[in-house]
TIZALUM-479055 format. One record per residue: residue number from 1; x, y, z of N, C-alpha, C, O in turn. Coordinates in steps of 0.1 Angstrom, whole numbers. Layout:
> num	nxx	nyy	nzz	caxx	cayy	cazz	cxx	cyy	czz	oxx	oyy	ozz
> NUM	X	Y	Z	X	Y	Z	X	Y	Z	X	Y	Z
...
! end
This chain:
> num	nxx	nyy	nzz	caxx	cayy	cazz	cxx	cyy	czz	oxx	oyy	ozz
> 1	124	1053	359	135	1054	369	141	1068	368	147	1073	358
> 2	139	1073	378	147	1088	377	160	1088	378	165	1080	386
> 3	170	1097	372	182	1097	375	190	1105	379	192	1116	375
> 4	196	1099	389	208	1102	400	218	1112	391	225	1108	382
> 5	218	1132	397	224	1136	389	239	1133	398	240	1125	407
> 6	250	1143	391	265	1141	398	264	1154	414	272	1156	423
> 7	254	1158	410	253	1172	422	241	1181	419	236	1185	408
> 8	235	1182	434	223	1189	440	231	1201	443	239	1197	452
> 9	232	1210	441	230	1221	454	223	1220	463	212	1215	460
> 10	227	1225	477	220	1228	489	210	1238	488	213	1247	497
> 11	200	1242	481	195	1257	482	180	1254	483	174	1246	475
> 12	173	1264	495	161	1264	500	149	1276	501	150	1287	494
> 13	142	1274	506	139	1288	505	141	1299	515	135	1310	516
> 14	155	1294	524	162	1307	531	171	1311	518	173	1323	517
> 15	176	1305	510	184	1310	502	172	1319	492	178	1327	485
> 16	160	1318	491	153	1322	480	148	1336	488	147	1346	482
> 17	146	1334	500	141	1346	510	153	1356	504	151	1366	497
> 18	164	1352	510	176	1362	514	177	1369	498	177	1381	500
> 19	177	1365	485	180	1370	471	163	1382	473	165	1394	474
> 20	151	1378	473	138	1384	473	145	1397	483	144	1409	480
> 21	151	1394	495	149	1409	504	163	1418	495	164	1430	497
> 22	171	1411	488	178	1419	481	173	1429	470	176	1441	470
> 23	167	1421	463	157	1429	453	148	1434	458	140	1438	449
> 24	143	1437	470	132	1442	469	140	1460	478	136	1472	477
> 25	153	1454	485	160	1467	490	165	1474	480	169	1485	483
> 26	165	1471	467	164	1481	455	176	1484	451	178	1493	443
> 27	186	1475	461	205	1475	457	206	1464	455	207	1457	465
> 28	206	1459	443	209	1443	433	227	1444	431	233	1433	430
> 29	234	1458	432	240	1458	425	255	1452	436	250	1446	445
> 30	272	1452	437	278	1447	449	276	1464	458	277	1476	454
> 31	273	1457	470	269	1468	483	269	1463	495	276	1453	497
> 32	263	1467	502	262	1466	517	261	1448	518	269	1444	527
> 33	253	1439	512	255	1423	513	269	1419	513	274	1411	520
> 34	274	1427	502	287	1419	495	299	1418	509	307	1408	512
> 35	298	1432	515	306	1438	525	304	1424	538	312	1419	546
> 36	291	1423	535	289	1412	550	292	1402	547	298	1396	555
> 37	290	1395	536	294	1382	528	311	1383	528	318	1373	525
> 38	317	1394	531	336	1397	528	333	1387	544	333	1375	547
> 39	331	1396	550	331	1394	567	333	1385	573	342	1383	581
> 40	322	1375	568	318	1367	575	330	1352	565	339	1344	569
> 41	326	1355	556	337	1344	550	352	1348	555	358	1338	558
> 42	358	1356	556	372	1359	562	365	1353	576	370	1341	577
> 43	360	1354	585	360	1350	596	358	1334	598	360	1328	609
> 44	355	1328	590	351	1315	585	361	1309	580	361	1297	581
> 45	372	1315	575	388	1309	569	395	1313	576	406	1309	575
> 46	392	1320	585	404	1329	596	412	1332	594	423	1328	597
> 47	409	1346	583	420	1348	575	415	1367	578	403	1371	578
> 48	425	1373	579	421	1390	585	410	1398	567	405	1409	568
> 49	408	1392	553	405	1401	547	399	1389	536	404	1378	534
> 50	389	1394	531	380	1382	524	373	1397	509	368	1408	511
> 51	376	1391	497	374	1404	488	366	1395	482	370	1383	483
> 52	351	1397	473	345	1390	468	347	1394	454	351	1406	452
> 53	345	1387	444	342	1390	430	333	1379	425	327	1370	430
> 54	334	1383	409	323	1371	404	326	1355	404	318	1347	408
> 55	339	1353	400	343	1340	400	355	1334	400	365	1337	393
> 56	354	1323	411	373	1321	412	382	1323	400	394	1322	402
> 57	377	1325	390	386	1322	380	386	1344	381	393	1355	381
> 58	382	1342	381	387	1363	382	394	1364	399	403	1371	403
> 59	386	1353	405	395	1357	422	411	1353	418	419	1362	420
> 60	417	1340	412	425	1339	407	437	1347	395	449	1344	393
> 61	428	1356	389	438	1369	378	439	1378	390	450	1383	392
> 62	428	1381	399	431	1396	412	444	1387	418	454	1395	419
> 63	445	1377	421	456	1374	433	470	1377	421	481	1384	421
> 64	466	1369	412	477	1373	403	486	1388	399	498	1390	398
> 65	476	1394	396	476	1410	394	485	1415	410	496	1421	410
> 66	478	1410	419	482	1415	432	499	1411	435	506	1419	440
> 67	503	1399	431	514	1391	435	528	1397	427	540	1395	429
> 68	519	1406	417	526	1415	410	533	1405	395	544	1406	391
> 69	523	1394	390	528	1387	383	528	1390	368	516	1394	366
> 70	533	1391	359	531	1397	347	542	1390	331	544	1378	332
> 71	546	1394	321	551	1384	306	565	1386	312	570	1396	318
> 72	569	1375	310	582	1370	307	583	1359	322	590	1349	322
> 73	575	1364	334	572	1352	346	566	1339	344	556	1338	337
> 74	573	1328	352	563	1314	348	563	1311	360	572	1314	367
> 75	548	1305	364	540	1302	374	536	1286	369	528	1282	361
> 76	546	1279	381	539	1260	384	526	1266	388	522	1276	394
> 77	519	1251	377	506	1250	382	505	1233	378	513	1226	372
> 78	492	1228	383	493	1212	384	485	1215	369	478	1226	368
> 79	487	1202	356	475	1204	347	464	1197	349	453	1198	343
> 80	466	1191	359	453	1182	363	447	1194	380	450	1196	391
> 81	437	1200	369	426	1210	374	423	1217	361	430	1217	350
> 82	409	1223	364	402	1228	355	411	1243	352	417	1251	359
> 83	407	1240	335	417	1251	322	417	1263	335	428	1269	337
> 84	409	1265	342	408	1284	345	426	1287	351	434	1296	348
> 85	429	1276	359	442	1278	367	450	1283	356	453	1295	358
> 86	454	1279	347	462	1279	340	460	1291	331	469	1298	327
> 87	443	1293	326	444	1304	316	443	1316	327	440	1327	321
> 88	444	1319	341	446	1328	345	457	1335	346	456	1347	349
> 89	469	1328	344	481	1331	344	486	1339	333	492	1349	331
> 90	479	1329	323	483	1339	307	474	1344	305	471	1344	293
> 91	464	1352	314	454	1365	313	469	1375	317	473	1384	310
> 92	473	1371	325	486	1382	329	499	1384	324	509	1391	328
> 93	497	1379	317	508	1376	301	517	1366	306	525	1364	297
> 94	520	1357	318	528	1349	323	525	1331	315	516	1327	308
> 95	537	1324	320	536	1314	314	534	1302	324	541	1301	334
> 96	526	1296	323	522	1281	330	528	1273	325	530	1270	313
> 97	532	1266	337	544	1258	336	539	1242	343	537	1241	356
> 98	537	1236	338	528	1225	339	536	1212	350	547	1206	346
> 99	529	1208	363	535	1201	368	530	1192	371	517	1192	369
> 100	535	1179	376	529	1167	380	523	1163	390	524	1172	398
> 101	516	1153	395	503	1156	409	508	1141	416	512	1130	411
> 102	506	1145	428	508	1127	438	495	1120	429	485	1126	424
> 103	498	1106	428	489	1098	424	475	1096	436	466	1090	429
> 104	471	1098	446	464	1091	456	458	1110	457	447	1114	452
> 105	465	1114	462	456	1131	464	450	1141	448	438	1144	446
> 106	461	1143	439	459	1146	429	465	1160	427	465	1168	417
> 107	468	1162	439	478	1175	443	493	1179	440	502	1171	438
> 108	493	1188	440	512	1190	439	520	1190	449	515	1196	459
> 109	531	1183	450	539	1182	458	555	1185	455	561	1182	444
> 110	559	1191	465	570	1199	464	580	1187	456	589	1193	449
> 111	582	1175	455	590	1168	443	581	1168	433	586	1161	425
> 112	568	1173	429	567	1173	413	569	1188	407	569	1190	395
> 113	571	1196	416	572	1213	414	589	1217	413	593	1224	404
> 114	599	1211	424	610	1217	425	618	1210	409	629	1214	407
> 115	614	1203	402	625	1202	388	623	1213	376	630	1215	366
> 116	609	1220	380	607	1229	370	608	1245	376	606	1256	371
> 117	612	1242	384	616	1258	387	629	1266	382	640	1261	385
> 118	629	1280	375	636	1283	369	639	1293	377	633	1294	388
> 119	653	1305	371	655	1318	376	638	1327	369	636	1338	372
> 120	631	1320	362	620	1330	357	609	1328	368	601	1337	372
> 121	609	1316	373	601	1308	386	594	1323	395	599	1329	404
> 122	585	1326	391	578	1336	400	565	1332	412	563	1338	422
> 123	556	1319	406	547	1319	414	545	1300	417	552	1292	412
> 124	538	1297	423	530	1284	421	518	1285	426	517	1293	435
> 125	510	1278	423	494	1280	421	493	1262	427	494	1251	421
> 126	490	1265	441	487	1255	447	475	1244	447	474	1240	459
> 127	464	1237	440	452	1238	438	451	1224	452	458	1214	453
> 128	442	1227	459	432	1216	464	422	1209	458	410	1211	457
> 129	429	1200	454	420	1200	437	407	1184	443	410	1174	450
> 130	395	1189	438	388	1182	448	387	1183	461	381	1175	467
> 131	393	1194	467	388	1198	479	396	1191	489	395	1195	500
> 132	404	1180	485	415	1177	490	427	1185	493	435	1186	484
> 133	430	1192	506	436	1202	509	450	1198	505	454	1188	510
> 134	461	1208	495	475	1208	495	482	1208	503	479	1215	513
> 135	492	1201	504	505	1201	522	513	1216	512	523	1215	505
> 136	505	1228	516	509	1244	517	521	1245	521	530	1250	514
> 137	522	1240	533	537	1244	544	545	1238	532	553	1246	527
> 138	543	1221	528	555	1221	522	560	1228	505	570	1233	500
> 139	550	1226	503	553	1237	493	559	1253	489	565	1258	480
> 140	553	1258	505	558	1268	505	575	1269	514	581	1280	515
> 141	581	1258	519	593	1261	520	598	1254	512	608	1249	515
> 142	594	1250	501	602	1251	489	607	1259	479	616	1258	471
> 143	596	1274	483	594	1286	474	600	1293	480	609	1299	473
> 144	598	1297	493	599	1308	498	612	1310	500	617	1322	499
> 145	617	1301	501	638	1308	501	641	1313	488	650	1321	486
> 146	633	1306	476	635	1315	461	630	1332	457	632	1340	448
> 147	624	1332	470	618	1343	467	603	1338	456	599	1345	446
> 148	600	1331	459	584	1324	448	573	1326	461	574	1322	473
> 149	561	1334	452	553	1330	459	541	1322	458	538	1318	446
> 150	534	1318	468	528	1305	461	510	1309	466	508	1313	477
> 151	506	1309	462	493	1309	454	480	1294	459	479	1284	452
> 152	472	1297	470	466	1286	472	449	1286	457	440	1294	458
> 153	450	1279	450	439	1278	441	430	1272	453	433	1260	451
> 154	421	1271	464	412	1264	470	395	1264	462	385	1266	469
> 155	397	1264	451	387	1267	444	371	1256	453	360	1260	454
> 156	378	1241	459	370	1234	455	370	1230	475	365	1221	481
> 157	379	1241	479	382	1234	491	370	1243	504	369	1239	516
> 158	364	1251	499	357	1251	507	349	1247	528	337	1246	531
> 159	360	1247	535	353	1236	545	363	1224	547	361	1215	555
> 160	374	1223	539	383	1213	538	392	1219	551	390	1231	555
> 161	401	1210	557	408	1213	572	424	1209	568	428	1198	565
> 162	430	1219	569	446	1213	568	454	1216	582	457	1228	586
> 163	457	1202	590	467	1210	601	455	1215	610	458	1225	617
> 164	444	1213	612	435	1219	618	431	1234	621	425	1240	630
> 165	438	1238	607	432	1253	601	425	1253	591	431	1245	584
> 166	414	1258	583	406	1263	576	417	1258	562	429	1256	565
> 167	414	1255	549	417	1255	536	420	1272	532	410	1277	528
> 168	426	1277	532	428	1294	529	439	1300	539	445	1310	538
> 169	440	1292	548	437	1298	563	451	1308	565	452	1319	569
> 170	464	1299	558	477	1304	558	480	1306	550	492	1309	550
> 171	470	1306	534	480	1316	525	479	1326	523	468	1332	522
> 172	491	1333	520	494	1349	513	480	1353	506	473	1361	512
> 173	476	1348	496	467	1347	486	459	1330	481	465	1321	475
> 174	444	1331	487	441	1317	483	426	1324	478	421	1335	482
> 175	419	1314	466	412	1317	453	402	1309	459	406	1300	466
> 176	387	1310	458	375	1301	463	366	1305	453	363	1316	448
> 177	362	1292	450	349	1288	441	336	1292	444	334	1288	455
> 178	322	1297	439	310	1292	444	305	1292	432	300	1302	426
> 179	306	1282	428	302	1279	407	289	1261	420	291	1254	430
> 180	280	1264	412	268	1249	420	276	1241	419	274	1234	430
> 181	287	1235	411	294	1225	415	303	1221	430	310	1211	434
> 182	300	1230	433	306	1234	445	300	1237	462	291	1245	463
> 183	305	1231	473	296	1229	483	285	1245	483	273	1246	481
> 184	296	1256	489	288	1264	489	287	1273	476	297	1275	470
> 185	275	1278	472	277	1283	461	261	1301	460	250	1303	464
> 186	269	1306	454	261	1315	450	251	1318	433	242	1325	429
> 187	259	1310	428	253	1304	416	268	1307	406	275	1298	402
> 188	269	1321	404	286	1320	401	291	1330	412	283	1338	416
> 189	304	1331	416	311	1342	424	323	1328	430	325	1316	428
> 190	328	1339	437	341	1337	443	351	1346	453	347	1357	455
> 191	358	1343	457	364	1349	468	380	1348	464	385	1339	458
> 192	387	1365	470	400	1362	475	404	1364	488	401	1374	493
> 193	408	1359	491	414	1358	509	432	1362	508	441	1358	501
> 194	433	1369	516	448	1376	519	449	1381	531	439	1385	536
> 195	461	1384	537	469	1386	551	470	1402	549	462	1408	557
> 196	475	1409	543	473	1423	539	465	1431	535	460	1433	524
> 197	462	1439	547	452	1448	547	453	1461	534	444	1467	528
> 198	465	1462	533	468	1473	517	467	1466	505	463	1473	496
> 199	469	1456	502	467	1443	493	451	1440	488	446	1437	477
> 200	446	1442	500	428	1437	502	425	1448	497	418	1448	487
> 201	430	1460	500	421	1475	493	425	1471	482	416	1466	476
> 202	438	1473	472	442	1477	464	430	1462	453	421	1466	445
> 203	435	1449	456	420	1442	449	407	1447	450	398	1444	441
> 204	405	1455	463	389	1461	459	388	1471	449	377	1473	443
> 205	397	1476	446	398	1488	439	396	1483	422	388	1486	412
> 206	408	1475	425	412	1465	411	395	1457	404	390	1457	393
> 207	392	1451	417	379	1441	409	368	1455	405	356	1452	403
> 208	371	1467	405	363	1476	405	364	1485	395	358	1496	395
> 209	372	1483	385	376	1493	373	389	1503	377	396	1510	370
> 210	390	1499	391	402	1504	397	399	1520	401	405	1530	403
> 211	385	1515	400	382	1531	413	383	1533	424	378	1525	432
> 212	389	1547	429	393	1549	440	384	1549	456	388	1547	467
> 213	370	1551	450	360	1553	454	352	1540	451	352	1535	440
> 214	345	1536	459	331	1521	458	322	1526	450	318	1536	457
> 215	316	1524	436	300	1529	439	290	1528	449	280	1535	449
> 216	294	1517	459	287	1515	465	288	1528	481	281	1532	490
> 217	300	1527	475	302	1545	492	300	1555	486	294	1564	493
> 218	304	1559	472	300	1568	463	280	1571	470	276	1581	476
> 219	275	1564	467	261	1562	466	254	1564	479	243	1568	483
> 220	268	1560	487	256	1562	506	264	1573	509	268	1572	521
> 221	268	1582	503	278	1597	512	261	1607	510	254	1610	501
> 222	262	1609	523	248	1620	523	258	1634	526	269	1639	531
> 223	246	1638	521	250	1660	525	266	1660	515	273	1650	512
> 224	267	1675	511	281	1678	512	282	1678	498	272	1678	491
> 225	296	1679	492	300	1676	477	298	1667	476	298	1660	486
> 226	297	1660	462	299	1650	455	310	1644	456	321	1648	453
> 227	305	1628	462	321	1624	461	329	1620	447	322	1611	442
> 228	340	1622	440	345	1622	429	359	1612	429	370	1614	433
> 229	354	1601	425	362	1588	420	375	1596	410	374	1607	404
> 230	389	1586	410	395	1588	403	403	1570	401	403	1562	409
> 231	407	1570	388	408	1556	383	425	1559	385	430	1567	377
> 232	432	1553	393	450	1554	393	453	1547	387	464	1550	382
> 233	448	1531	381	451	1518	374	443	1516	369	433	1521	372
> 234	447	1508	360	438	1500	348	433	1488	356	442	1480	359
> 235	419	1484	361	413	1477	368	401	1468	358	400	1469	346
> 236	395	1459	367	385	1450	360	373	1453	363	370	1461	372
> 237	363	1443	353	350	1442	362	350	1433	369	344	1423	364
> 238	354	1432	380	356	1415	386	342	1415	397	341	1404	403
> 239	330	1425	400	322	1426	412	311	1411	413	307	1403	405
> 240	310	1413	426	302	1401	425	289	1409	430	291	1419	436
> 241	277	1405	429	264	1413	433	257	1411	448	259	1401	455
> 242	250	1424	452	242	1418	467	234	1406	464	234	1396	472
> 243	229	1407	454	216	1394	453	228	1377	452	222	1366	455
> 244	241	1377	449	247	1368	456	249	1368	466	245	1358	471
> 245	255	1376	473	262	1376	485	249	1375	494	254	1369	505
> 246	237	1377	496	229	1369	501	227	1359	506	226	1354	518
> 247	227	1354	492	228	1339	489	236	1334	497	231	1327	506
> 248	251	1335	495	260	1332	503	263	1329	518	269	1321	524
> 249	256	1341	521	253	1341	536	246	1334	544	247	1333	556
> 250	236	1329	536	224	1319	541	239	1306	536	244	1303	547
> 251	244	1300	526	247	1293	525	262	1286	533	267	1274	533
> 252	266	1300	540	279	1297	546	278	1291	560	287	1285	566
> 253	262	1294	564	259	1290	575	253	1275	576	250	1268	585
> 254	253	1274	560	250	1257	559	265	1250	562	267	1238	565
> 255	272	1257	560	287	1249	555	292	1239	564	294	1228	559
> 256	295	1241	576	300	1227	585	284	1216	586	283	1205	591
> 257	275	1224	581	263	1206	582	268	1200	565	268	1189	560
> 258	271	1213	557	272	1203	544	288	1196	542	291	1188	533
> 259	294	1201	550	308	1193	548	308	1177	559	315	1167	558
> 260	298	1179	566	293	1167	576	287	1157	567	289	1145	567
> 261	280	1165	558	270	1152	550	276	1147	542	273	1136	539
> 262	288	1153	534	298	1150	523	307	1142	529	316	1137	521
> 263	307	1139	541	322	1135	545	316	1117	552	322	1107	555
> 264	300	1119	552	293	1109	558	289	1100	543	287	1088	542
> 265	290	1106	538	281	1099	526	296	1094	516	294	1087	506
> 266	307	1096	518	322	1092	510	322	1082	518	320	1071	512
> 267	323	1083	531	326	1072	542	315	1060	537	320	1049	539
> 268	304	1060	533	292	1055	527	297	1047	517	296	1035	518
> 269	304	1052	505	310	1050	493	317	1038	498	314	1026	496
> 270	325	1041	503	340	1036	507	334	1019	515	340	1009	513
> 271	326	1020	522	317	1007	528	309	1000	515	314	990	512
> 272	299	1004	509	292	999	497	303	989	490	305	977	491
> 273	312	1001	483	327	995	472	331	989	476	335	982	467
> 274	334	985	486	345	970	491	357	975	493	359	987	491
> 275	367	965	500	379	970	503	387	972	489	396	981	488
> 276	384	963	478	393	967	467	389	978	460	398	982	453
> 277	376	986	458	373	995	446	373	1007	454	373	1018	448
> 278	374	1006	470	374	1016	483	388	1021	479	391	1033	476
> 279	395	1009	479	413	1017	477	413	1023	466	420	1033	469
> 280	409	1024	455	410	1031	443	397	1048	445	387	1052	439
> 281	402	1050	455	393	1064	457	401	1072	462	411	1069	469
> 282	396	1083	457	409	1097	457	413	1098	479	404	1098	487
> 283	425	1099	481	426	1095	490	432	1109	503	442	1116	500
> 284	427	1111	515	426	1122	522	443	1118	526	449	1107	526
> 285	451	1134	529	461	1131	535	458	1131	549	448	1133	555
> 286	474	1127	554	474	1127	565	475	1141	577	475	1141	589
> 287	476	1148	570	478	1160	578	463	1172	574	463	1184	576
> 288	453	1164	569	443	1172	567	429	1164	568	430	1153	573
> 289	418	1169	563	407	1161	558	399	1168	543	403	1179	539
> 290	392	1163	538	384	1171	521	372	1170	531	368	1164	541
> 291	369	1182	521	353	1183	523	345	1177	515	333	1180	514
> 292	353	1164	507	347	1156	495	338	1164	488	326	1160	487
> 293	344	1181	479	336	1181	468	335	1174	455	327	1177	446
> 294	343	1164	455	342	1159	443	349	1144	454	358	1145	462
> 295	340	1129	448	351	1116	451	350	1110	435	341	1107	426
> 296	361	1109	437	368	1103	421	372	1090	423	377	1087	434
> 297	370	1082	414	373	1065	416	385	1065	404	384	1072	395
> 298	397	1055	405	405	1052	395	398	1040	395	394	1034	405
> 299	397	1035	381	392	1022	374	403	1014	372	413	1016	366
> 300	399	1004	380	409	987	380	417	992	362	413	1001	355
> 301	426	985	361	439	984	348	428	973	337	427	974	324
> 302	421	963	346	413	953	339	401	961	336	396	954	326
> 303	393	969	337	380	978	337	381	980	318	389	980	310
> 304	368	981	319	368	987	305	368	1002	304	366	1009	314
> 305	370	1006	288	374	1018	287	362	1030	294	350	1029	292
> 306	367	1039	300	364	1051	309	346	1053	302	335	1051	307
> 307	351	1056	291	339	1057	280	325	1048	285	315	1050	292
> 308	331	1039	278	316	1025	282	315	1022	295	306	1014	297
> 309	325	1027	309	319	1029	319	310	1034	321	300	1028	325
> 310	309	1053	315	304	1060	320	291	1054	312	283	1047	318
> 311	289	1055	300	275	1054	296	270	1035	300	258	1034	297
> 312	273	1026	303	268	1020	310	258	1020	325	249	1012	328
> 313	263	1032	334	263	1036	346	246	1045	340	235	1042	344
> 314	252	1056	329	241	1061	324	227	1057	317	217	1063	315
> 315	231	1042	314	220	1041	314	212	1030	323	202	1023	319
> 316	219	1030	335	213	1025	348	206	1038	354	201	1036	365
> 317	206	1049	348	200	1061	354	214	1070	366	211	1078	374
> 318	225	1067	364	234	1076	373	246	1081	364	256	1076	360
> 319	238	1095	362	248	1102	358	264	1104	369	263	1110	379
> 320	276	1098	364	287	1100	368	294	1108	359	287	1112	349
> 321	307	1111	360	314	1123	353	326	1119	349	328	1108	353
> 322	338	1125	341	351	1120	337	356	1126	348	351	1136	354
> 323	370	1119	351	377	1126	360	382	1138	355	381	1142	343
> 324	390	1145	367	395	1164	364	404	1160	353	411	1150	350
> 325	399	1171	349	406	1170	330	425	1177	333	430	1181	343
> 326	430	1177	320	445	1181	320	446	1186	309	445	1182	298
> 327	451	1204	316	451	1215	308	460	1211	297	457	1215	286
> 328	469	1204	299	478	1203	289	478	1197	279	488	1197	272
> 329	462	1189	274	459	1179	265	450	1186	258	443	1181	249
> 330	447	1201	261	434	1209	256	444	1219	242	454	1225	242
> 331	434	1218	232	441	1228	224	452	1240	229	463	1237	225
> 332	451	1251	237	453	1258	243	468	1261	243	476	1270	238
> 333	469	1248	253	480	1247	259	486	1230	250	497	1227	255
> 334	482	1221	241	486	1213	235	507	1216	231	513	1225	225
> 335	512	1205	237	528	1206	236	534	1215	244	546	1219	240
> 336	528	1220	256	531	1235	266	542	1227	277	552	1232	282
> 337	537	1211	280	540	1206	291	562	1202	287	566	1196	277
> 338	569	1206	296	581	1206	294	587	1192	300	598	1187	296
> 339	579	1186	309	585	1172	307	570	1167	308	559	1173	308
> 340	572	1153	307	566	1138	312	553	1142	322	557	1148	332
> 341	539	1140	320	530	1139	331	526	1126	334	514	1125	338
> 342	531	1116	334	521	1104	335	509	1098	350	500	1089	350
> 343	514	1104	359	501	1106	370	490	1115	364	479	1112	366
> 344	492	1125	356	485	1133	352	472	1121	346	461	1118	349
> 345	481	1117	334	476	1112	322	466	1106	324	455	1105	317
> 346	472	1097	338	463	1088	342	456	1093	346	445	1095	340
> 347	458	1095	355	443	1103	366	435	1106	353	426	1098	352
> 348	435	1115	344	427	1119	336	417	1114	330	405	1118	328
> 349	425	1102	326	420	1093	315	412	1079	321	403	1072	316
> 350	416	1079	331	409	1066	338	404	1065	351	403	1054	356
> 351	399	1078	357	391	1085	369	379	1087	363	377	1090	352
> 352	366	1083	374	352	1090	371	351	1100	384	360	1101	392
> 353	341	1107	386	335	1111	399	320	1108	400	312	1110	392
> 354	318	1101	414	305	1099	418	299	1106	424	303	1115	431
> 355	280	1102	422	275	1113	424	275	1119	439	269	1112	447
> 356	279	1130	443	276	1133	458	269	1148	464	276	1158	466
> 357	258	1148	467	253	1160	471	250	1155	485	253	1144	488
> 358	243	1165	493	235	1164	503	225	1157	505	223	1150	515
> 359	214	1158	493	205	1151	495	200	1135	491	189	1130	488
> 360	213	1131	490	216	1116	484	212	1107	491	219	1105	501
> 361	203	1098	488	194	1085	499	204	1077	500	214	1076	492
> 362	203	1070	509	207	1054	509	208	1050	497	219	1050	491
> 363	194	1046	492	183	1039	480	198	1043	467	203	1037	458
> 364	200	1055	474	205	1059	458	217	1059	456	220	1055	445
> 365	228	1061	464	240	1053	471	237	1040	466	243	1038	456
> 366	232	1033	469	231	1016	465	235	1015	448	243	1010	441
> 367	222	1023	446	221	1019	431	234	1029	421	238	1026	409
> 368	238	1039	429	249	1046	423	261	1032	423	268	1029	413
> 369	262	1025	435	273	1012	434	271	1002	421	278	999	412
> 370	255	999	425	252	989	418	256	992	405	266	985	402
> 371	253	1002	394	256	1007	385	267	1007	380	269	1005	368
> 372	278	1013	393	293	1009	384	300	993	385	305	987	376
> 373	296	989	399	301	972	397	293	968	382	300	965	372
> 374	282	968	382	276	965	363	285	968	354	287	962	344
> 375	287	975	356	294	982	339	307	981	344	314	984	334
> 376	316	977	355	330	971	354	326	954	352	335	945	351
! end
C-alpha cells in the first residue's frame, strides 16, 4: 500500500524546461529572471513593487529592516505560526511579543493584539496562517492611530482573497513563502511586496549586501567605464537565483488552477467528514476565502491523544502532520509569553493537518477519511 504523503508539489516538466533554459543561458545567478518573476508576481498581488529574495523568513527581516524596526521595539506576533515569524524580529534586535489567535481561523484579531500593546508597541506581524487571510483592515485601525505598523506575514497565503483583493494586496509590507510546502513554490525563495517605490529600491539594495549597484546591471553595462558599486549600509545576502525565478514563473501561472483544486478538494474533506468532524476544520472567514494551504482538523475533547492519532493514521499508510506549532513552547522563546495563550495551546496540541496537494484522487481522499475515523 503506498502512502498518502501530507504534500505533492505541483512541478512538471514546464517547471524542469524553464530551470534547463536558465542554466544553459549561463546566468544561474539573481538577473534578468528574477526581475520578471518581481513583475509578474506584483502584478498578481496588485501591489505597485514585488522584491524577491531566498526565503520568506529573510523576506520577513527585509520588511523588518525596512519598517525601520530595531532593540528596545516589540512587535505582536501570533505564537501559533512557524518559529521564523518570531525569530525574525529578534534577528533585528526587537522583542516578540506573543499574542493570542481566534479559535476557528487561527489568526489574530485586533482583541487578542490590543491588551499587549505598549508605548514600546512598534510593529504587528499579521500572519495568514494557513493561508487563511487576516481581517488586515481590522487590525490595522487598531495600529494605525498608534502610530504601529503592521506587517502582513502571508507566508502561506499565496492565492488567498480578502475583501476581493489579493492576500498582500493592501499591505504596507506583506512576506510570501515558496518553501514545497507551499502552493507555489520555487523550492526555497520568497517575496516582499510594498506600496513604496523608494522602499522597494532601498530592499533591493539591502537583500544585496547593500550595493548600490545590482551585479546583475553591473554585468550588462556595455562600452564605457566600469561601473563602480559603493556599499552606504550594512546589507544581507538575502538574493534569490534566476534558476528559481523560472521556476516561479511557470508556477505562478499555475496558481489560480492550483488554488481551484485546493479549494475543491477541502470542500471534498468537509463532505467525506460528516457534519460533526466537518465543523471541527479550520474555518474560512467571512470577508475572505484560503487557498487551503494547509486544512487542519481540531480532534473531538473525547479523541485520543494527538500522538496515537497520528501514528494510527500512519500506519494506515497516510501521512498526516501535528498542527502549527507555538513559538512560545519552543526553547527559544520558553516563558517569553506575557499573558495566558490558551487558543494557542489548544490549537497546538490537539490539531492535525490533512493531506492536500493537487494531485490527490478520490481513492485517496477516502482512505485519507477512512484512516482518521479508525484511529478516533
Amino acid at each position: 500500500m503506498s502512502t498518502i504523503p501530507v504534500m505533492i508539489p505541483w512541478l512538471g516538466e514546464e517547471e524542469a524546461r524553464a530551470a534547463a533554459e536558465a542554466v544553459r543561458s549561463g546566468w544561474v545567478a539573481q538577473g534578468p529572471r528574477v526581475a520578471e518573476f518581481e513583475r509578474a508576481f506584483a502584478a498578481a498581488v496588485g501591489v505597485p513593487h514585488a522584491v524577491a529574495v531566498s526565503s520568506c523568513t529573510t523576506a520577513l527581516h527585509l520588511a523588518l529592516v525596512g519598517a525601520g524596526l530595531g532593540p528596545g521595539d516589540e512587535v505582536v506576533v501570533p505564537s501559533l505560526s512557524f518559529i521564523a515569524t518570531a525569530n525574525a524580529v529578534t534577528y533585528v534586535g526587537a522583542t516578540p511579543v506573543f499574542a493570542d489567535v481566534d479559535p476557528a481561523t487561527g489568526n489574530l484579531t485586533p482583541e487578542t493584539v490590543a491588551p499587549l500593546l505598549t508605548g514600546r508597541t512598534r510593529a504587528v506581524i499579521a500572519v495568514d496562517q494557513g493561508g487563511v487571510p487576516v481581517d488586515l483592515d481590522a487590525i490595522e485601525e487598531l495600529a494605525r492611530p498608534r502610530g504601529i505598523a503592521v506587517i502582513e506575514d502571508a507566508a502561506c497565503a499565496a492565492g488567498s482573497v480578502r475583501r476581493g483583493r489579493p492576500a498582500g494586496a493592501d499591505a504596507d509590507l506583506a512576506a510570501f513563502s515558496f518553501h514545497p510546502r507551499k502552493l507555489l513554490t520555487t523550492g526555497e525563495g520568497g517575496m516582499v511586496t510594498c506600496q513604496d517605490g523608494e522602499l522597494a529600491a532601498r530592499l533591493r539594495r539591502l537583500r544585496e549586501h547593500g550595493m548600490s549597484v545590482s551585479a546583475a546591471d553591473r554585468h550588462a553595462g556595455t562600452g564605457g567605464a566600469a561601473v563602480l558599486e559603493t556599499y552606504d549600509e550594512i546589507g544581507f545576502n538575502h538574493r534569490m537565483t534566476d534558476v528559481q525565478a523560472a521556476i516561479g514563473l511557470v508556477q505562478l501561472g499555475k496558481l489560480p488552477a492550483m488554488v481551484a483544486r485546493r479549494r475543491e478538494l477541502a470542500a471534498g474533506y468537509r463532505e467525506l467528514l460528516g457534519a460533526e468532524l466537518a465543523g471541527r476544520l479550520v474555518a474560512e472567514p467571512t470577508y475572505g476565502t484560503s487557498n487551503f494551504q494547509s486544512l487542519w482538523l481540531l480532534l473531538p475533547d473525547e479523541a485520543p491523544d494527538r500522538g496515537q492519532v497520528l501514528a494510527a493514521m500512519a500506519a494506515e499508510g497516510v501521512s498526516a502532520r501535528r498542527g502549527i506549532m507555538a513559538a512560545h513552547l519552543e526553547a527559544p522563546y520558553k516563558g517569553a509569553a506575557r499573558a495566558p495563550l490558551p487558543v494557542t495551546e489548544l490549537l497546538t496540541s490537539r490539531t492535525l493537518i490533512l493531506p492536500l496537494f493537487h494531485s490527490l484522487t478520490a481513492e485517496q481522499q477516502e482512505r485519507v477519511v477512512a484512516a482518521l475515523k479508525g484511529a478516533l
